[in-house]
C-alpha positions in Angstrom: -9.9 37.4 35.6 -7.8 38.6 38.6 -6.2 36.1 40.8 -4.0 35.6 43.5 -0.1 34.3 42.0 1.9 35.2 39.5 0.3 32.4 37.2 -3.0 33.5 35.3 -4.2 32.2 32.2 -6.7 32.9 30.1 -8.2 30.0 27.8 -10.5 29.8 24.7 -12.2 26.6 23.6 -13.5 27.2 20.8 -11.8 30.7 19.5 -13.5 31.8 16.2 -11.1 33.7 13.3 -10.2 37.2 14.0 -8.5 39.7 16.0 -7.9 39.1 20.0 -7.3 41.7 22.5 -5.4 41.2 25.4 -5.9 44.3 28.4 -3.6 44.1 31.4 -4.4 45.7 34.4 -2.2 46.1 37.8 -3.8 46.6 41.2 -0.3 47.2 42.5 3.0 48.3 40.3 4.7 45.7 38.9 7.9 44.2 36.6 9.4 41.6 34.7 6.1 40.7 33.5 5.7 38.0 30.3 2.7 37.9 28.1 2.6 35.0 26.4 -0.4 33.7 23.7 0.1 30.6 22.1 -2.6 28.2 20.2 -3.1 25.0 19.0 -4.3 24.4 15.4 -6.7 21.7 14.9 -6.0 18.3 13.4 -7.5 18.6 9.9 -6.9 15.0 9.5 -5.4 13.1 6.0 -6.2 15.6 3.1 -5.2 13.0 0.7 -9.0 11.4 0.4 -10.9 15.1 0.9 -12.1 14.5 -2.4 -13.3 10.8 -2.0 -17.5 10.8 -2.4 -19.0 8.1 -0.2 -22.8 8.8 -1.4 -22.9 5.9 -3.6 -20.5 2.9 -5.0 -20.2 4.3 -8.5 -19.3 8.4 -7.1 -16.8 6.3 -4.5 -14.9 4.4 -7.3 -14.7 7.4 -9.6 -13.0 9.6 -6.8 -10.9 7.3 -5.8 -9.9 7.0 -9.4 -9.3 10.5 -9.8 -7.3 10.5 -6.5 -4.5 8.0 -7.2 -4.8 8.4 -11.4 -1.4 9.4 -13.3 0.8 8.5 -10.7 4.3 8.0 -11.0 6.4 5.9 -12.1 9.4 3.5 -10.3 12.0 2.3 -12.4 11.9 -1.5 -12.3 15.8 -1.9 -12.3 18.2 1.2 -12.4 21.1 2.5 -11.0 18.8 5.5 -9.1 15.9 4.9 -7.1 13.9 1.3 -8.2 11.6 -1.1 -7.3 14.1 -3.2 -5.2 15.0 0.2 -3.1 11.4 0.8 -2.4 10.4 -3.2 -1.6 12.9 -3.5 0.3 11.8 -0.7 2.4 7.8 -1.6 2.5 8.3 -5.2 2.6 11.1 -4.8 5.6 11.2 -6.9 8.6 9.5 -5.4 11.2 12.0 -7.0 13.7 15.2 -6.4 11.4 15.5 -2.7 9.3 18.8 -5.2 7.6 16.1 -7.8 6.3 13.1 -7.9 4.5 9.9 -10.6 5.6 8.7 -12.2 2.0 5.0 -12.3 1.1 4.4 -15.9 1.0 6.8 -18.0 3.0 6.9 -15.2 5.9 10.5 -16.1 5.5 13.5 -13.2 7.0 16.1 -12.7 4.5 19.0 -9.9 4.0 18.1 -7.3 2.3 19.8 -7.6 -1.3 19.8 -4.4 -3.7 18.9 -6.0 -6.6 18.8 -10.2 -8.2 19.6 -12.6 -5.7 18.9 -16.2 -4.8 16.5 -16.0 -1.6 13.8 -13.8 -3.3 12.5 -11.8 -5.9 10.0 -9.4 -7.2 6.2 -10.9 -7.4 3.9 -9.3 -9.6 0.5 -10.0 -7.5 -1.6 -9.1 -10.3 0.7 -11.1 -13.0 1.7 -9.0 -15.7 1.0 -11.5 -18.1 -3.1 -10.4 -17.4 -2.8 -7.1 -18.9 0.5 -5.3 -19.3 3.6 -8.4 -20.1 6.2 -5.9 -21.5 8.0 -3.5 -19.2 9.0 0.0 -20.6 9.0 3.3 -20.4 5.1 4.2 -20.3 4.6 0.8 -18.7 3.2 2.3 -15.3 1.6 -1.4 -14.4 4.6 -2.8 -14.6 6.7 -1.3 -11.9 3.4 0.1 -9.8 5.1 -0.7 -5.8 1.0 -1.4 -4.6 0.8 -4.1 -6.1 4.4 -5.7 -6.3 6.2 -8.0 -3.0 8.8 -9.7 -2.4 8.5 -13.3 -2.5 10.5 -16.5 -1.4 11.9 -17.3 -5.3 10.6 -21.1 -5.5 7.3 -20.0 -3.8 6.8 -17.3 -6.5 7.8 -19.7 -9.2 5.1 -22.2 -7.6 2.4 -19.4 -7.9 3.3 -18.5 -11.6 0.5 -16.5 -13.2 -2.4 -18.5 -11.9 -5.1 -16.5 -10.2 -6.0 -16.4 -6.5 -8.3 -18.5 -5.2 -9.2 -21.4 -2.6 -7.6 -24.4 -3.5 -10.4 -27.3 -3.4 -8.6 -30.4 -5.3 -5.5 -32.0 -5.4 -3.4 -29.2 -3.7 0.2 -29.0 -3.3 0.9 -27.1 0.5 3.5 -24.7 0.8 4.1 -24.2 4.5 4.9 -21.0 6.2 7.7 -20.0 8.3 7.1 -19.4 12.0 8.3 -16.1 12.6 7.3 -13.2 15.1 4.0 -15.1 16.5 3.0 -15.9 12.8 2.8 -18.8 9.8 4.6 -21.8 10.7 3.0 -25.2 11.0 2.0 -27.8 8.1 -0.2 -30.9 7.2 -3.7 -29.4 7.9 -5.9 -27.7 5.7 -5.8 -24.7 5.4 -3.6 -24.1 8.3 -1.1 -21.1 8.6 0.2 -22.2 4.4 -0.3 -21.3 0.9 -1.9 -24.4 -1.4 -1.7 -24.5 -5.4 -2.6 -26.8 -8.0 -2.9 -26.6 -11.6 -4.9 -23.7 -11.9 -5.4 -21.7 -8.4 -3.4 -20.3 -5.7 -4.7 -19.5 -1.9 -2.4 -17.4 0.0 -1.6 -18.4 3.8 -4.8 -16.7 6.0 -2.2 -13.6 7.4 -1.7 -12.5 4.0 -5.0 -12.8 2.5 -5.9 -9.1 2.9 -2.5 -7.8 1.9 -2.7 -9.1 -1.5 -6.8 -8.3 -1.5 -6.0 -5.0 -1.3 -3.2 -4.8 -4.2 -6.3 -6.3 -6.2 -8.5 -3.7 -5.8 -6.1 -0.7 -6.0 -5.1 -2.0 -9.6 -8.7 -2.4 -10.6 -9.4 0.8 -9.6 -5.7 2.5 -10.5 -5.5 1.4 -13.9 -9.0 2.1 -15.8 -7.7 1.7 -19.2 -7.4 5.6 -21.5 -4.3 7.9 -21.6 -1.8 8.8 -18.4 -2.6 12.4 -17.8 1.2 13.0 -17.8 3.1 11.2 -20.2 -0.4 10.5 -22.4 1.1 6.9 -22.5 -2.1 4.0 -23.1 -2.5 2.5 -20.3 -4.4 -1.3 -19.4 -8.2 -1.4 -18.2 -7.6 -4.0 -14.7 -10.9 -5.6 -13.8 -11.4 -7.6 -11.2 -13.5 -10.5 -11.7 -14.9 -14.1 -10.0 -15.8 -15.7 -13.8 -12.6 -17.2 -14.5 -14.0 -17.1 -18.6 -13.3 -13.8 -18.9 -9.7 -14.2 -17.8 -7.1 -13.7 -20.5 -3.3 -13.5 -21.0 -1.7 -11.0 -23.5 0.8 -10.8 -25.2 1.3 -7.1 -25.4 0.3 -4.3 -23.1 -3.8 -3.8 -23.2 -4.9 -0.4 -23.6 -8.7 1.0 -24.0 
């Protein structure tokens, strides 16, 4: 439309695919004139999960399946990329890019590029449940969902045993208070971690963390053949009957 200046603008709010033609016309001569179109393409959002089906629980686990199936494989120690590079970049202070903040005791420690003696590598599905033996075709083994970093004593006090609420003679593991979280001691549950012989409860901050790691392995690892390498690989299930809980001493494949 015509108006007064020498700033007009034409604008299209919801402009359909195809071919746009732009007339000018001058009521008076004119020069050093710039026409200038320009858009805006629409955020199509996170194509990763177009293919997840929400119309029922079964459809939703068997895309998500498909979706994160065959991945790839991190070396668990090596002299290129491995685990420790990538840990120490997901599990890094969020107050410190030189340190790293451990799963359990919510304890800052240097970043180290491999074995040291403040923390190490937790398995939080124990690879003793499924898949013991690291390897080549081992893609459980090394998966970065599912391993942390972890205070080493506080690792060692949480073995292989399974994750639950500690109700009975509990041993308490206190937290570190760091960055407005954990810290504290002496009161059930509290801000700590609690073990006895058979369960261990993570501290309440870190609950979901290793809930999640959970049920990305159940669903990750549904036992048949890697679609790449056609290595076996372990069928995960997550379960709340402890009877049907077994260690192995070789990698489980269906």
């Amino acid at each position: 439309p015509y108006r007064y200046g020498n700033n007009e603008s034409c604008s299209f709010p919801s402009p359909q695919a195809g071919t746009y033609y732009v007339m000018l016309r001058a009521y008076t001569s004119f020069s050093g004139v710039s026409l200038i179109g320009s858009y805006q393409e629409a955020n199509p959002g996170n194509p990763y999960y177009t293919g997840v089906n929400t119309s029922s629980a079964s459809a939703l686990r068997t895309s998500l399946h498909q979706i994160i199936d065959d991945s790839s494989k991190v070396p668990y120690t090596a002299s290129t990329t491995d685990t420790w590079d990538v840990l120490n970049q997901a599990d890094q202070d969020p107050l410190n890019s030189g340190r790293i903040l451990d799963i359990y005791k919510n304890a800052s420690y240097p970043k180290y590029s491999g074995g040291n003696n403040d923390y190490n590598r937790e398995h939080t599905w124990p690879n003793s449940l499924g898949f013991p033996n690291d390897g080549s075709t081992n893609y459980a083994y090394t998966d970065v969902h599912m391993l942390m970093l972890a205070d080493i004593g506080y690792n060692s006090a949480r073995g292989n045993k399974i994750y639950d609420n500690c109700t009975s003679a509990c041993t308490e593991y206190p937290t570190q208070s760091y960055n407005g979280q954990g810290g504290g001691s002496g009161v059930y549950p509290g801000n700590s971690n609690w073990t006895n012989g058979s369960v261990f409860q993570v501290w309440r901050e870190v609950k979901g963390n290793v809930a999640r790691a959970m049920f990305y392995m159940d669903i990750r690892f549904e036992g048949g053949i890697h679609g790449v390498s056609g290595a076996a690989e372990p069928d995960l299930r997550l379960t709340n009957d402890t009877s049907l809980i077994t260690q192995t001493g070789s990698n489980a494949a269906v």
